[in-house]
C-alpha positions as CSV (number, residue, x, y, z in Angstrom):
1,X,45.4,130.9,119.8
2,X,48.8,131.3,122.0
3,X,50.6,129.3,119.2
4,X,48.9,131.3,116.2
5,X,50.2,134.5,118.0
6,X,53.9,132.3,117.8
7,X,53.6,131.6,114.9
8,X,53.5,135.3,114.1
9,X,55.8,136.5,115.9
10,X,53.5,138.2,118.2
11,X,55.1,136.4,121.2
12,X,58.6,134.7,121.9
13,X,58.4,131.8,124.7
14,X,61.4,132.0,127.0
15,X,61.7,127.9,126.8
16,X,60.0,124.5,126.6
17,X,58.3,122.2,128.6
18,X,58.4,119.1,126.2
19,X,56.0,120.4,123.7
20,X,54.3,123.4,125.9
21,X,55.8,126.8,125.4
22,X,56.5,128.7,128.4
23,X,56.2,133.3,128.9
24,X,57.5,135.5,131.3
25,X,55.1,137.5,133.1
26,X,55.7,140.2,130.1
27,X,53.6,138.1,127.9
28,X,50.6,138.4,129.6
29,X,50.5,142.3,129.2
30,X,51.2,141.8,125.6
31,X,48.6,139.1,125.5
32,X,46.0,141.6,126.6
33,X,47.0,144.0,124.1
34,X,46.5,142.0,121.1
35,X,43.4,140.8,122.3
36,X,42.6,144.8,122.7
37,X,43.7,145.4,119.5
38,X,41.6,142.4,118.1
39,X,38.3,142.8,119.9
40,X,38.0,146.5,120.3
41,X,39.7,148.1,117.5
42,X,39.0,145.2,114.8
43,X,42.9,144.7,113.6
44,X,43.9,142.1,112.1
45,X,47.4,139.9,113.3
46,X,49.3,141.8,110.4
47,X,48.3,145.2,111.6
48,X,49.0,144.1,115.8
49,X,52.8,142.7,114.4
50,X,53.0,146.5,113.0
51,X,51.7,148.3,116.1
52,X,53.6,146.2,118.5
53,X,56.9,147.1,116.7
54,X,56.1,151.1,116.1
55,X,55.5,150.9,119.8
56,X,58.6,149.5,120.9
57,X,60.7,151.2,118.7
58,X,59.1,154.7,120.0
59,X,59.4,153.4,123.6
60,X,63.2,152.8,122.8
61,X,63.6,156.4,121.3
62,X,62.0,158.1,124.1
63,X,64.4,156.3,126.7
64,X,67.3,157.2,124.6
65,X,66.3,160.5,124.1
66,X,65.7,160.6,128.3
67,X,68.7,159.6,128.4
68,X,70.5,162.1,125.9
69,X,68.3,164.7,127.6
70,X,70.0,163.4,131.1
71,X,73.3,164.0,130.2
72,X,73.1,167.6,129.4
């Protein structure tokens, strides 16, 4: 299942073992989430890609606007 999630650009490995991928620690937190999404809410890999992204790009916008608010 960790490949399909690969494949889809759910996860990014940091290297290779020969042919085993290897995660950070990070990965395991995302790992859960999908598996969140998937089992409790019923959302397909298409739908977690989407989510995933909205939710880093608003994490990103809340830091910069942290920051922004910072320098004021």
């Amino acid at each position: 299942m960790v490949a399909r999630f690969v494949d889809f650009g759910l996860l990014e490995p940091v290297g290779r073992d020969g042919p085993r991928l290897l995660f950070g620690m990070e990965a395991v937190l995302r790992v859960r989430t999908i598996q969140r999404l998937r089992r409790a809410l019923g959302v397909n890999l298409a739908g977690i890609a989407i989510i995933l992204d909205l939710t880093e790009r608003l994490r990103t916008m809340q830091q910069e606007l942290e920051w922004w608010r910072s320098r004021r």
